[in-house]
C-alpha positions in Angstrom: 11.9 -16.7 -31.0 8.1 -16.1 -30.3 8.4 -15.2 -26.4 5.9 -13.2 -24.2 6.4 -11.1 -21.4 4.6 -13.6 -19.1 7.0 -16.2 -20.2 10.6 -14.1 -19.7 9.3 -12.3 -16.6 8.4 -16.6 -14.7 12.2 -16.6 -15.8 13.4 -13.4 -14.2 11.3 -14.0 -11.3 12.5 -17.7 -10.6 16.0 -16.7 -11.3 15.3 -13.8 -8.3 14.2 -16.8 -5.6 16.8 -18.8 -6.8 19.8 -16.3 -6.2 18.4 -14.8 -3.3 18.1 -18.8 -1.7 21.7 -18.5 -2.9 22.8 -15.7 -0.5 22.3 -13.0 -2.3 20.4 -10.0 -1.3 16.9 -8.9 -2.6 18.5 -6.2 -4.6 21.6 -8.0 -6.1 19.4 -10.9 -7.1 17.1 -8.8 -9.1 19.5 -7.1 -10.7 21.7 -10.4 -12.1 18.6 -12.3 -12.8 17.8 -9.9 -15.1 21.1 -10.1 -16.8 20.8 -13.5 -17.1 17.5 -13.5 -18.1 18.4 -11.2 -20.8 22.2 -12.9 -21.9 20.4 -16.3 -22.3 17.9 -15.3 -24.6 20.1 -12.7 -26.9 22.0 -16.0 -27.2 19.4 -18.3 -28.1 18.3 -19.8 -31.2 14.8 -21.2 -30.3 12.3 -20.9 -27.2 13.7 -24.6 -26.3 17.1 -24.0 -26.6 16.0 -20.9 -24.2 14.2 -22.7 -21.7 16.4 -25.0 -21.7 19.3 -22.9 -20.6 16.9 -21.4 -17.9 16.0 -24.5 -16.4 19.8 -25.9 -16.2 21.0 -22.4 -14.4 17.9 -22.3 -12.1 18.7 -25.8 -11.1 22.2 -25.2 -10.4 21.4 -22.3 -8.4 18.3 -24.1 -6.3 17.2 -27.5 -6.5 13.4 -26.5 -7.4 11.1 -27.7 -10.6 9.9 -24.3 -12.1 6.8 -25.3 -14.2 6.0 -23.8 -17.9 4.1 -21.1 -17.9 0.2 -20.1 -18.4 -0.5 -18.6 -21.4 0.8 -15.1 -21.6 -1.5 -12.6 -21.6 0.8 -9.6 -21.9 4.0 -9.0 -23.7 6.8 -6.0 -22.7 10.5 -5.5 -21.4 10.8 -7.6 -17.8 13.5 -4.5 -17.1 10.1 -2.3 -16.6 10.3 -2.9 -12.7 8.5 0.1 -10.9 9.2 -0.7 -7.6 13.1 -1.4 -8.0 14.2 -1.1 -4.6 11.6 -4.4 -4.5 8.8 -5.1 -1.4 8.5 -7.6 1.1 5.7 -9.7 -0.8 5.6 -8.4 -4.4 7.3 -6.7 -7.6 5.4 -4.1 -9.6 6.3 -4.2 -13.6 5.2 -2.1 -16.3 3.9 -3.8 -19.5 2.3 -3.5 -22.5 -1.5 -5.7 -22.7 -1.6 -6.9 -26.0 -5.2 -7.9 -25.5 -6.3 -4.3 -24.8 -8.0 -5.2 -21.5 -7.2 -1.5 -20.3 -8.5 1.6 -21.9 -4.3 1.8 -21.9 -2.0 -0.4 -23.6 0.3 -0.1 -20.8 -0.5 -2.2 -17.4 1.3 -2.6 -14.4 1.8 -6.6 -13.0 1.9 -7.1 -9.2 3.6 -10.7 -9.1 3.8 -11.9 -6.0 6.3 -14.3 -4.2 4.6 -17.0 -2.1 7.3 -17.7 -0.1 6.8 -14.7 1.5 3.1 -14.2 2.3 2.1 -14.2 5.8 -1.0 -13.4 6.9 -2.4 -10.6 6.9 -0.9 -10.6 3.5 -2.7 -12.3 0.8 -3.1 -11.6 -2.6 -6.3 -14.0 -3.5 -8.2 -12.0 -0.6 -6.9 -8.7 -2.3 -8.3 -10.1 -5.7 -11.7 -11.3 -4.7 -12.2 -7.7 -2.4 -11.0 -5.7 -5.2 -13.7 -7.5 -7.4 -15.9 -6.7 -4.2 -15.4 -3.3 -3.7 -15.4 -1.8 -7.6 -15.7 2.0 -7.5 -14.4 4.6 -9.6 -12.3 5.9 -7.0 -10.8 2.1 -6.5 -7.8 0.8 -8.5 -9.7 -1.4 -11.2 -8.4 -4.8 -11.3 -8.2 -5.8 -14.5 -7.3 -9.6 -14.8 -5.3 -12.1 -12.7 -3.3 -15.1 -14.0 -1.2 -17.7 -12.1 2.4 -18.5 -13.0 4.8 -21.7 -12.1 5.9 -21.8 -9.1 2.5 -20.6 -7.1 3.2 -17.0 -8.2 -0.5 -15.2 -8.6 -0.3 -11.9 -11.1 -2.7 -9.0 -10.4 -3.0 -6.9 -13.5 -4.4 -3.0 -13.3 -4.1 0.7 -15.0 -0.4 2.0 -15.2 -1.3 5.0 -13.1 1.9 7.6 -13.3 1.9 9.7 -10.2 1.8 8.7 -6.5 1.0 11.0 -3.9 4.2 10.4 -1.8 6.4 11.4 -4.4 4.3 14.6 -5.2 4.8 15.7 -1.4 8.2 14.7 -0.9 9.1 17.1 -4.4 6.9 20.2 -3.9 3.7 21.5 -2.2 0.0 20.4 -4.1 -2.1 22.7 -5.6 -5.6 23.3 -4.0 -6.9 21.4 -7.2 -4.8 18.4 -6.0 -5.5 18.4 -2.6 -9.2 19.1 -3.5 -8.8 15.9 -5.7 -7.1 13.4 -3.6 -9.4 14.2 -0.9 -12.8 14.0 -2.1 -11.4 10.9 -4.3 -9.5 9.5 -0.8 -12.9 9.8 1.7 -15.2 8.7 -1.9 -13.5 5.7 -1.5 -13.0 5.4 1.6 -17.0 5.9 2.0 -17.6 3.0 0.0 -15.2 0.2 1.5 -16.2 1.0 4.9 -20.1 1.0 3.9 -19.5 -2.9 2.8 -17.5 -3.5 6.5 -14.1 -3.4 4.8 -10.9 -2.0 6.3 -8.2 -1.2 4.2 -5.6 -0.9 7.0 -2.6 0.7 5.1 -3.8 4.0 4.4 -0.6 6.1 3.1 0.8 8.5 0.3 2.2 6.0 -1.8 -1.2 4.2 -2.1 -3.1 6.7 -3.4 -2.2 7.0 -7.2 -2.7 9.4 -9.9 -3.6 9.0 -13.4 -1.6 12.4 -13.8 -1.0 15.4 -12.5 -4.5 16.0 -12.2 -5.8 12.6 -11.3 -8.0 10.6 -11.7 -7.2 9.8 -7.9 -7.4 6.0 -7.4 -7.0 4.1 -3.6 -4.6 1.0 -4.4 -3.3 -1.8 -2.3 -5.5 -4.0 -0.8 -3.4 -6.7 -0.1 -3.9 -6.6 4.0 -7.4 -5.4 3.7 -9.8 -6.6 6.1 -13.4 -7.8 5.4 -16.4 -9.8 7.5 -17.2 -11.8 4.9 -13.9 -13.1 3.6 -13.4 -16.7 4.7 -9.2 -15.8 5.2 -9.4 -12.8 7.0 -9.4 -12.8 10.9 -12.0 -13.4 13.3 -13.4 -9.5 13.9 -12.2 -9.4 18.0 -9.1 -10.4 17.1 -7.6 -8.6 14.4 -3.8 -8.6 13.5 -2.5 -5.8 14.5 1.1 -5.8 12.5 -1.0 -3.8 10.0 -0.1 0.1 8.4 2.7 1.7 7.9 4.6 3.3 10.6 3.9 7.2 10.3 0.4 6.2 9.8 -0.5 3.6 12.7 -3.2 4.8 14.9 -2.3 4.2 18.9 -4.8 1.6 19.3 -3.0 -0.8 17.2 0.1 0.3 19.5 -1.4 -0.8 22.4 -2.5 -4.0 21.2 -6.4 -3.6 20.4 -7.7 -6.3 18.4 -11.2 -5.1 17.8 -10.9 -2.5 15.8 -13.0 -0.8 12.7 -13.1 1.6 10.0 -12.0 4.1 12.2 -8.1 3.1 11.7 -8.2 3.9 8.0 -9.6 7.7 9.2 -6.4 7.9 11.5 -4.4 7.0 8.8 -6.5 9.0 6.7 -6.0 12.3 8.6 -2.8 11.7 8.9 -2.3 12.4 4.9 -4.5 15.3 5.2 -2.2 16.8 7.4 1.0 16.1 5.7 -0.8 17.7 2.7 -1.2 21.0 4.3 2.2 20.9 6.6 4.7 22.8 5.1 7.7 20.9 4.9 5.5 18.5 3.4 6.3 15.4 5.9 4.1 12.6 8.0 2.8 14.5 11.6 4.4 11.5 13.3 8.0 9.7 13.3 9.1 6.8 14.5 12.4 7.1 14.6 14.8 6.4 12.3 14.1 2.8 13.2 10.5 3.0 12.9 10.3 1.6 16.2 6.9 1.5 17.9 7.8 3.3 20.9 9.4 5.7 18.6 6.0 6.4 17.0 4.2 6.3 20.4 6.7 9.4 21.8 6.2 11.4 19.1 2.5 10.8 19.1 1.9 12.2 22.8 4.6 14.8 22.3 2.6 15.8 19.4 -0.8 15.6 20.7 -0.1 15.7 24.5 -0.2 12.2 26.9 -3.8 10.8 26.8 -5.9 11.2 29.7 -8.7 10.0 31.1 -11.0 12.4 29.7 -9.1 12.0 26.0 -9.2 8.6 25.6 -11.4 6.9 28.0 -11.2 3.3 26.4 -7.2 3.3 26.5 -7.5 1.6 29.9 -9.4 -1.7 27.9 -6.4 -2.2 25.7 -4.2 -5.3 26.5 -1.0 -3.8 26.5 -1.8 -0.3 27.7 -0.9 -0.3 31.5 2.7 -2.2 30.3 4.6 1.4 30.3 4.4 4.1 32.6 4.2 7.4 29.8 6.0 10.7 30.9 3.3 13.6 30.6 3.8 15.6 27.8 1.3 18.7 27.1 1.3 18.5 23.2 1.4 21.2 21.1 -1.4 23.3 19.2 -2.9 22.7 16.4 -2.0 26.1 14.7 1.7 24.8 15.5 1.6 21.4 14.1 0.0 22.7 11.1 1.0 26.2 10.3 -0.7 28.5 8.4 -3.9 25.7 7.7 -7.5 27.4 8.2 -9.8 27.0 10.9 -11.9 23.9 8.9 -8.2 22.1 7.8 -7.3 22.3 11.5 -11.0 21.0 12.5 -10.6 18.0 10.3 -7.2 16.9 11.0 -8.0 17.0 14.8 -11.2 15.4 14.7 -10.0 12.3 12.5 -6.3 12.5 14.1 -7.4 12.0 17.7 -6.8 9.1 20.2 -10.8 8.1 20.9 -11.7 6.3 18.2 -15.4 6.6 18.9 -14.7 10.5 18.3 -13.3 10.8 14.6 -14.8 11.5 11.8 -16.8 8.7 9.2 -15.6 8.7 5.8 -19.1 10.0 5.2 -18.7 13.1 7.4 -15.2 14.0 5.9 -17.7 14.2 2.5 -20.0 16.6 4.3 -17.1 18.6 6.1 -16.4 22.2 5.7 -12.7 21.7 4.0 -14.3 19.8 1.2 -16.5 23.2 0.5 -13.4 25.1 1.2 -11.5 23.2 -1.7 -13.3 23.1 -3.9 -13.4 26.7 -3.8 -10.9 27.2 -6.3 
């Protein structure tokens, strides 16, 4: 049989949505439809007789017409998931492009499930900004293809190492941190000088090429830009953006107008976790994530706003809904021990509640820690 990894992995994927409609959950599914996937065509003599079989287990599984295929333009393993443990709106696979697209052989697919989107997700968006945006220090995006069923495949650089995973094992050198920070506010820099926000600034979307970078910013599939005819209206921005840990307050407290600023929140937050010791977010929100979670340890961290420390609070919709005990906060020096002067400087000026008072992308470039690290 002459099948391509396009081809197998529309199988595996419509197999998924088929056994997870079934009852099964997210996991389980992936893991069976694989196994079915791969039993079927071990046992079959010809790509019809292999369709064939698909199409009659899909259909007793769901009731839903899955279309052939596009034309495959990649062929490896539909095993190679990267992101086993699955996301709400996409899979990650590893492949092989056997039209050498990539300066690599090997690609990674994000196939997305459209029964799933809701805004602000949207993976067209993410496609057309990604073309928008193009800088070195952006994930490249190398092709996109459609599958049956509505799926949309994004194609880019297998990139091995994520910054998460490299703070959750062991500390960075200063190389690394000098790395994913000029590469981090570079990109940074860029988006925000074309009005776009990339609203889930985190570890695990800033990828390595290895140990030593290249550093690219990934992930733009909530991004925010003026121009884009399917993103919001700019006063009233969807605030179910981020990630917990990385959430600035004004998205707490239900501020719709919001800018660039919220990636430098987010932003500083990673800085910080770079140069904490145990190597963990500043903030928590509980082991539910809850958002009163993440608003407690925010003010016990940085002290209850005032006033005089965050003077546009009192213009949020949903600020004067809860009465806040006072908390003083702690130091700077105690929150991040053992960081110099200039690391303390730019976490607190970039993690701070007045957005009209942290730092540009552009002034992270021209700040005192980027001298100090590349100081090697």
């Amino acid at each position: 049989m002459d099948l391509g990894f396009a081809e197998r992995l529309s199988n595996v994927v419509a197999l998924t949505s088929a056994l997870a409609h079934a009852g099964q959950d997210d996991a389980e599914a992936r893991t069976q439809a694989r196994a079915f996937e791969d039993e079927i065509y071990k046992s079959s003599n010809s790509n019809h007789e292999y369709q064939s079989m698909l199409d009659k287990l899909v259909a007793h599984l769901e009731p839903k017409v899955f279309n052939e295929p596009d034309p495959e333009t990649v062929s490896a393993d539909p095993d190679e998931v990267l992101n086993p443990e699955g996301c709400q709106t996409s899979t990650i696979f590893k492949a092989k492009d056997k039209s050498w697209i990539a300066p690599s052989p090997i690609v990674a697919l994000k196939v997305t499930h459209p029964a799933t989107l809701s805004p602000p997700h949207n993976v067209k968006r993410e496609a057309r900004l990604l073309a928008e945006c193009h800088h070195q220090r952006v994930v490249p995006l190398l092709e996109t293809f459609a599958e049956s069923g509505g799926r949309f495949v994004l194609v880019f650089p297998f990139l091995r190492q994520d910054l998460e995973n490299l703070l959750r094992t062991g500390s960075l050198t200063k190389r690394q941190k000098s790395m994913v920070f000029e590469g981090l506010f570079e990109a940074l820099a860029h988006i925000h000088s074309l009005g776009i926000i990339h609203r889930d600034i985190k570890p695990s979307n800033i990828l390595l090429e290895g140990m030593d970078g290249p550093m690219y910013l990934i992930d733009f599939g909530i991004a925010w830009s003026p121009r884009d005819p399917d993103s919001e209206a700019a006063d009233s921005k969807i605030t179910d953006v981020g990630t917990t840990c990385y959430r600035p307050p004004e998205l707490l407290f239900g501020h719709r107008a919001y800018d660039t600023s919220l990636d430098m929140w987010a932003a500083g937050c990673v800085v910080g976790e770079m140069f904490k010791n145990d190597g963990l977010p500043i903030f928590d929100g509980g082991p539910l994530g809850s958002e009163l979670g993440l608003i407690k340890s925010m003010f016990t961290t940085l002290g209850t706003p005032t006033d005089e420390t965050w003077p546009t609070a009192t213009t949020y919709p949903d600020w004067d809904k809860v009465t806040f005990k006072h908390f003083d906060g702690k130091p700077w020096d105690s929150i991040l021990p053992g960081a110099s002067p200039a690391t303390i400087d730019f976490v607190s000026r970039t993690v701070c509640f007045d957005i009209t008072q942290r730092l540009t992308a552009e002034d992270a470039l021209q700040h005192p820690l980027r001298q100090q690290l590349q100081a090697v």
